[in-house]
C-alpha positions in Angstrom: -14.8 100.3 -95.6 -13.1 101.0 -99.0 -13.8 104.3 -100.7 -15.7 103.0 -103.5 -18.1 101.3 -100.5 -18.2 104.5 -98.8 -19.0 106.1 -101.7 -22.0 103.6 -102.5 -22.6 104.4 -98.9 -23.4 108.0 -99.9 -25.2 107.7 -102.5 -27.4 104.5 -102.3 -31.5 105.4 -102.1 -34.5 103.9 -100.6 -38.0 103.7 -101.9 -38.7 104.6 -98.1 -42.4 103.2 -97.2 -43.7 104.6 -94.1 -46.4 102.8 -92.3 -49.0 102.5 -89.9 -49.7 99.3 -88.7 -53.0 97.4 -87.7 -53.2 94.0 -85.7 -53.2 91.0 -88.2 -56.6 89.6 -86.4 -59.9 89.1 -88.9 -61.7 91.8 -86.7 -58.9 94.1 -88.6 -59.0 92.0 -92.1 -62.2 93.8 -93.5 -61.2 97.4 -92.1 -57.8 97.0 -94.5 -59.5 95.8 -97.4 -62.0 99.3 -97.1 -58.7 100.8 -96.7 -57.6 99.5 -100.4 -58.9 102.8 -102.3 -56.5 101.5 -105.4 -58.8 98.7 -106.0 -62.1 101.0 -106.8 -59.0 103.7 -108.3 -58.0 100.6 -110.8 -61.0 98.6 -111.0 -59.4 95.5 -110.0 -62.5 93.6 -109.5 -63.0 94.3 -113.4 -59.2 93.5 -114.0 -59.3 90.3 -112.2 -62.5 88.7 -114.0 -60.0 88.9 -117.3 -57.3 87.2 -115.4 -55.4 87.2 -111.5 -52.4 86.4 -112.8 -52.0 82.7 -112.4 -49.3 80.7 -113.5 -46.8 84.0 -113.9 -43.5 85.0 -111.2 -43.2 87.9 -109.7 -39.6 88.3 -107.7 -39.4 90.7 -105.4 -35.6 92.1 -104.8 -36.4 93.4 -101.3 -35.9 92.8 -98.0 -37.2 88.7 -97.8 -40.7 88.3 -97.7 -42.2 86.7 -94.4 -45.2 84.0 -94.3 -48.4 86.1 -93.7 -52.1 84.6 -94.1 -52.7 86.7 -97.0 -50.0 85.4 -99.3 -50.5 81.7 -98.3 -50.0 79.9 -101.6 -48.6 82.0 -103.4 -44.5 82.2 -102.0 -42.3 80.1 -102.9 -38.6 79.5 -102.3 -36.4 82.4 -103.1 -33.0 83.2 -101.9 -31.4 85.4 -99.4 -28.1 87.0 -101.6 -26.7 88.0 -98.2 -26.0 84.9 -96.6 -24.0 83.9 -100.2 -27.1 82.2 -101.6 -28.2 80.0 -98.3 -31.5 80.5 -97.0 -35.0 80.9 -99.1 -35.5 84.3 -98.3 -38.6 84.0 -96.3 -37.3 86.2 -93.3 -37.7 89.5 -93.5 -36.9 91.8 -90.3 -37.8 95.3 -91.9 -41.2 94.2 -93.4 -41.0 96.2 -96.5 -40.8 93.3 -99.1 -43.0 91.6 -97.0 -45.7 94.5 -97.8 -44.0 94.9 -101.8 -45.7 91.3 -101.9 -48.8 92.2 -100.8 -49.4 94.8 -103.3 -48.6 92.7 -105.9 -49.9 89.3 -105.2 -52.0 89.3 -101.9 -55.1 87.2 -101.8 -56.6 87.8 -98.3 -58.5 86.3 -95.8 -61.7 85.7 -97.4 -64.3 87.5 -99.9 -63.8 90.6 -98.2 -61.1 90.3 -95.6 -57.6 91.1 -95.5 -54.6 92.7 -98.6 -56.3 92.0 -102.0 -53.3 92.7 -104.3 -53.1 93.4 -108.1 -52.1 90.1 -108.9 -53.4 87.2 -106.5 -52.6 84.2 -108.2 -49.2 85.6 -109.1 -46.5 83.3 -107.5 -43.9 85.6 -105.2 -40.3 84.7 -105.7 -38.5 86.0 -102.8 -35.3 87.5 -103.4 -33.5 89.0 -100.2 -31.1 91.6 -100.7 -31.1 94.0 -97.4 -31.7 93.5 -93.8 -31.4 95.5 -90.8 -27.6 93.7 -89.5 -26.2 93.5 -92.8 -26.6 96.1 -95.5 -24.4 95.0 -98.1 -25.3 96.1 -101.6 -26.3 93.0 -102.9 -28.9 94.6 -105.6 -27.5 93.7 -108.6 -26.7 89.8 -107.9 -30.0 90.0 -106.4 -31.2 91.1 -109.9 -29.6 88.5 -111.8 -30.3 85.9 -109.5 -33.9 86.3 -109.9 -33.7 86.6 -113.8 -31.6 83.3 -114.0 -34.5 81.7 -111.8 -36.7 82.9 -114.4 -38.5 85.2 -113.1 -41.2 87.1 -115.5 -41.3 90.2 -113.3 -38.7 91.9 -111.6 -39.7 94.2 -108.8 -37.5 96.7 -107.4 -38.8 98.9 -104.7 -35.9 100.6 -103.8 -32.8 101.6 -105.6 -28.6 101.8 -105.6 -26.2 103.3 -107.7 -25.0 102.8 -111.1 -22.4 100.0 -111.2 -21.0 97.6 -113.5 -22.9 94.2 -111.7 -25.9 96.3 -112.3 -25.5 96.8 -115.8 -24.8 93.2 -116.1 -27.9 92.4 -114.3 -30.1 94.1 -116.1 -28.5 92.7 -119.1 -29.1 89.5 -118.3 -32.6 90.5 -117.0 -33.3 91.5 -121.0 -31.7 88.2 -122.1 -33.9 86.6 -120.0 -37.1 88.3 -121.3 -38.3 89.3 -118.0 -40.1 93.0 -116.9 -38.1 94.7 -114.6 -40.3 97.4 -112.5 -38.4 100.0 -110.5 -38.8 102.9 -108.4 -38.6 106.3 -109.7 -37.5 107.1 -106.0 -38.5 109.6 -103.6 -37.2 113.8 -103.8 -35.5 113.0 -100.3 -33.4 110.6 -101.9 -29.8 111.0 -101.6 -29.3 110.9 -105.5 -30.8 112.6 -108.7 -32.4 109.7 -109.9 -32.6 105.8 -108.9 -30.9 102.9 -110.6 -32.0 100.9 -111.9 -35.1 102.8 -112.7 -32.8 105.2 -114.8 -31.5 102.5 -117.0 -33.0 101.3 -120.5 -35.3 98.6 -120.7 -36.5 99.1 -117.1 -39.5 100.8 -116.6 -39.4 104.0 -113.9 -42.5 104.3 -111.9 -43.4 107.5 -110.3 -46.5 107.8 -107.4 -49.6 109.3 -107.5 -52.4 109.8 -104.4 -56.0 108.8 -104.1 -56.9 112.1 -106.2 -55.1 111.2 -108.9 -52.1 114.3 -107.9 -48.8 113.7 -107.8 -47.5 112.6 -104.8 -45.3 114.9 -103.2 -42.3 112.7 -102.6 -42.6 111.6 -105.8 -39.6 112.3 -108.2 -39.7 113.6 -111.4 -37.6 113.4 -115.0 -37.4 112.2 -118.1 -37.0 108.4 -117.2 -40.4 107.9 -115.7 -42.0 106.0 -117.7 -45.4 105.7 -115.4 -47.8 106.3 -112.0 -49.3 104.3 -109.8 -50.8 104.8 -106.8 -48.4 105.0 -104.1 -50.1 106.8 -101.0 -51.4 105.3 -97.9 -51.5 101.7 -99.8 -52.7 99.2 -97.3 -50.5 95.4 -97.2 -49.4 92.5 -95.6 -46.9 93.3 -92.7 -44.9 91.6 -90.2 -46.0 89.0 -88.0 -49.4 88.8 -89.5 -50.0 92.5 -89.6 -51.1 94.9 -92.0 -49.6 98.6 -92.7 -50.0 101.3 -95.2 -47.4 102.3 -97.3 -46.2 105.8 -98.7 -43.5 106.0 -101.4 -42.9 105.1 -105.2 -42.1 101.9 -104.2 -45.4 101.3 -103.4 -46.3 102.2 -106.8 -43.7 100.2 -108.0 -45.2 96.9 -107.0 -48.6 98.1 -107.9 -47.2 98.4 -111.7 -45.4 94.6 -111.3 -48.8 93.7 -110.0 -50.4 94.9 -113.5 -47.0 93.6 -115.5 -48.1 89.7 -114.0 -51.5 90.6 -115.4 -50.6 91.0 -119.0 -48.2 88.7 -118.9 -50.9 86.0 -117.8 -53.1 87.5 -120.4 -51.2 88.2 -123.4 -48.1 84.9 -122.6 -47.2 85.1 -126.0 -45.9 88.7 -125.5 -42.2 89.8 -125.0 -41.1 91.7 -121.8 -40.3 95.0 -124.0 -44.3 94.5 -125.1 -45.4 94.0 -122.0 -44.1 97.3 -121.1 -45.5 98.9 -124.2 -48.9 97.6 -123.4 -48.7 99.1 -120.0 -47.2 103.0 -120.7 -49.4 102.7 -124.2 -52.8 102.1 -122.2 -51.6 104.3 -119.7 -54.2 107.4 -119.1 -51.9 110.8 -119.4 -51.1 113.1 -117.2 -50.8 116.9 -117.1 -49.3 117.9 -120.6 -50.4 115.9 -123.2 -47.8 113.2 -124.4 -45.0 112.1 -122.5 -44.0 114.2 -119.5 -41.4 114.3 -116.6 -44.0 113.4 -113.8 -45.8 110.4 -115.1 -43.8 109.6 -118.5 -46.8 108.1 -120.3 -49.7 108.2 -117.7 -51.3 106.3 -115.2 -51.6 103.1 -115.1 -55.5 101.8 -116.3 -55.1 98.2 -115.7 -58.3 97.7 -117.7 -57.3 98.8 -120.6 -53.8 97.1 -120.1 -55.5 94.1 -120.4 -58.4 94.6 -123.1 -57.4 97.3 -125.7 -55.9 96.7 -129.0 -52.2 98.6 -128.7 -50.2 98.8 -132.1 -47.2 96.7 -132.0 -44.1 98.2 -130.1 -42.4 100.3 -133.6 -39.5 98.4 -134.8 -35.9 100.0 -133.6 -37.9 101.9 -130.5 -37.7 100.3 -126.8 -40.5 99.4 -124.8 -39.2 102.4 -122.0 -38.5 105.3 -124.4 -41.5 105.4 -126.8 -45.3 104.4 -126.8 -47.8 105.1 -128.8 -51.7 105.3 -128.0 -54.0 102.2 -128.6 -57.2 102.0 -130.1 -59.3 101.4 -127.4 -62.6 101.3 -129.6 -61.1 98.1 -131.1 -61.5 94.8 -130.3 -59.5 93.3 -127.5 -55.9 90.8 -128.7 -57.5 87.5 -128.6 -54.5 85.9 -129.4 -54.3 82.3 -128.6 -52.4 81.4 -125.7 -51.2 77.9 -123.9 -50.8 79.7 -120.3 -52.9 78.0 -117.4 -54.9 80.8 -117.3 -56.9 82.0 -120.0 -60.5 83.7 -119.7 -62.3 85.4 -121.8 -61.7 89.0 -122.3 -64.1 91.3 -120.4 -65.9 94.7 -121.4 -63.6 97.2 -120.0 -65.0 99.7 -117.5 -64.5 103.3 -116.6 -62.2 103.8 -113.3 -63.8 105.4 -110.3 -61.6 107.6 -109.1 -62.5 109.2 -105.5 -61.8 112.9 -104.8 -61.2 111.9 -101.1 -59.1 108.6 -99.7 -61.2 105.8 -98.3 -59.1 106.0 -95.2 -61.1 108.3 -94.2 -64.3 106.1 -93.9 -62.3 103.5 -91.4 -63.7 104.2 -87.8 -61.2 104.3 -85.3 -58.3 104.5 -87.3 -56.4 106.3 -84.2 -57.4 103.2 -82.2 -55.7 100.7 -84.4 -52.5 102.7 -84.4 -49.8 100.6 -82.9 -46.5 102.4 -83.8 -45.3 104.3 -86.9 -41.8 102.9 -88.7 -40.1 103.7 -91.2 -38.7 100.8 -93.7 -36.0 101.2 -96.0 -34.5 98.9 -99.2 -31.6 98.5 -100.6 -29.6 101.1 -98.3 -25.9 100.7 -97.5 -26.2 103.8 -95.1 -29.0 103.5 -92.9 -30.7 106.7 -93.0 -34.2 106.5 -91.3 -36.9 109.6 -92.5 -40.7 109.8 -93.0 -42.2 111.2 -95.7 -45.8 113.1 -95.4 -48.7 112.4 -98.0 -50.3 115.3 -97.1 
C-alpha cells in the first residue's frame, strides 16, 4: 500500500449505523412500522398525500443494495464501482445501503406492515462502492458514476477524504443538476469533518433523536447545513430483515428521501433550489438563524413541500445561505409535466413525541438476533458502536 493509500487509510470516515435486527417475517412487519417514530415526527402520511416521489432517482453510493420485499419495485440496475463497472450492484454483504434504501424509498409489506420510507415511489439506483473483501476508495467514481446515469439525488451515507476525483465528482454532480445529500459524520470519526459533506453545493446533514435533541454522535460545524432524524431508525436489512439504525447517515437518507419529494413536486426546480427549499422550510434549532449543530433547522417535510420560499438570492448557493419562507402564503403551484402531480395539501403541524415509540414494541429483547456494526466508505476497517442514549 502506497503512502497516499495509507494515508486515505487513516483518515477515511464512516457514517457508522449500528443495528438491531428483527426477522424479515410479516409477524415482525407491523412491529417495525410502530417502530418508525420519524413518520408521526415528519408527518409523512401528510407529506405523501402531496406526492411519494414517483417518477424521481435516488442513487445511493453505499455498499450495494440487496432485493428485500419492501423495496420491490422500486431498484433498479446500478453498478458495483469495485468490480471496474461489472455487476448491477444489487449485492450487498454489509447491509448498510441496503437499510440507506429503505429510509428513503421503502414501501412495505402492506397498509401497515413493513419499512415505510420517505420517498416510496422513488426509484433506487444502486451504486456500490465498499464491501467487506474489498475496501478500495471508490467514492468519488462512485459519485460521478451516478451523476452521469442521471441521477436526481445523490445519497452519501458515509464519507472519505478530500481528493482531486472528488472534486471532480461533485463537479460533475452540479453540471448534472442533481442534489447531493451527505453525512455530516459521527464525533468518533477519524477526521474533523466528512467529505463530501464539507464541500460547496453538497448539503451536510447532522442527526437529531426522537426528542428533537441532538444526537450525541452527531458532529457539529459550520458546514451543516441540516437535521434529520437519525436515532434508532427502523429499515430494510439483509436477507429480508429489518434493523434500526444510529448515525447521521441515517439522517442522511431521511433528507434524500425529502430531496426526491420536492423534486417530484416542484420538477421544474434546480438541484441548488431544491436545497434552498429544504434548509429554507427547515424548523430552527437552538440559536436562532444558522448554527453549527443544525445549520438551518430540522427538516419539516411539510412545509418543504407546501410553503411559498423566496427564490434562492442571486450570487448565494443553495448550501451557504437560506432565507425563511412565508408559510402563510399560498403553496408554488407551478405547472409541472412530471408523472406525478397532485394537488397541494393543507400542511399540518408535526407531532413530535417526548419519548421514542420503541418503547411501545413488546418484546423487543425477544426479537433481538445479534447487534452489528456497518460501516461505508472505509479503507481501514475500524468496527465501533455508538450509544443513543
Amino acid at each position: 500500500m502506497g503512502t497516499s493509500r495509507k494515508a486515505a487509510a487513516l483518515a477515511a470516515v464512516t457514517a457508522v449505523a449500528s443495528v438491531v435486527l428483527w426477522p424479515g417475517v410479516p409477524a415482525y412487519a407491523d412491529r417495525v412500522r410502530n417502530a418508525e417514530w420519524h413518520i408521526k415526527f415528519l408527518d409523512l402520511p401528510t407529506a405523501q398525500r402531496i406526492t411519494k416521489g414517483a417518477g424521481v432517482t435516488v442513487a445511493v453510493v453505499d455498499s450495494g443494495i440487496s432485493p428485500h420485499p419492501d423495496l420491490k419495485g422500486n431498484l433498479k440496475k446500478g453498478t458495483d464501482i469495485l468490480s471496474g463497472g461489472d455487476g448491477i450492484g444489487q449485492k450487498d454483504t454489509s447491509g448498510h445501503g441496503t437499510s440507506m434504501a429503505g429510509i428513503i424509498a421503502g414501501h412495505g409489506r402492506g397498509a401497515n406492515d413493513g419499512v415505510l420510507g420517505i420517498a416510496p415511489e422513488a426509484d433506487l439506483l444502486p451504486v456500490k462502492v465498499l464491501s467487506d473483501e474489498d475496501n478500495r476508495d471508490g467514492l468519488p467514481a462512485g459519485i460521478a458514476w451516478a451523476a452521469k446515469a442521471g441521477a436526481d439525488v445523490i445519497n452519501v451515507s458515509g464519507a472519505g477524504i478530500q481528493s482531486r476525483d472528488l472534486n471532480e465528482a461533485i463537479a460533475r454532480s452540479v453540471k448534472a443538476d442533481a442534489v447531493v445529500v451527505a453525512a455530516a459524520g459521527n464525533k468518533a470519526d477519524v477526521l474533523l469533518f466528512a467529505y463530501p459533506a464539507a464541500m460547496p453545493d453538497v448539503l451536510a446533514v447532522g442527526a437529531i433523536d426522537q426528542n428533537g435533541k441532538l444526537a450525541s454522535f452527531s458532529r457539529t460545524g459550520e458546514k451543516v447545513g441540516i437535521c434529520a432524524p437519525g436515532v434508532d431508525v427502523a429499515s430494510t436489512g439483509l436477507n429480508g430483515k429489518y434493523l434500526l439504525n444510529n448515525g447521521t447517515s441515517a439522517a442522511t437518507a431521511v433528507v434524500s428521501g425529502a430531496a426526491a419529494l420536492v423534486r417530484a413536486k416542484f420538477p421544474e426546480l434546480s438541484a441548488p433550489e431544491v436545497v434552498h427549499r429544504l434548509t429554507a422550510t427547515a424548523d430552527d434549532f437552538g440559536t436562532p438563524g444558522k448554527d453549527d449543530q443544525c445549520g438551518y433547522g430540522v427538516l419539516n417535510v411539510v412545509k418543504a413541500l407546501t410553503a411559498e420560499v423566496p427564490p434562492l438570492p442571486v450570487g448565494a448557493t443553495s448550501t451557504g445561505s437560506s432565507t425563511a419562507p412565508d408559510t402563510s402564503a399560498a403553496p408554488n403551484t407551478a405547472t409541472s409535466t412530471a408523472p406525478e402531480k397532485k394537488p397541494d395539501a393543507e400542511a399540518a403541524s408535526r407531532s413530535r413525541p417526548a419519548t421514542s415509540t420503541l418503547a411501545s414494541v413488546a418484546g423487543i429483547g425477544a426479537l433481538v438476533l445479534g447487534f452489528a456494526v456497518v460501516a461505508a466508505f472505509r479503507v481501514a476497517r475500524i468496527r465501533r458502536r455508538h450509544s443513543s442514549r
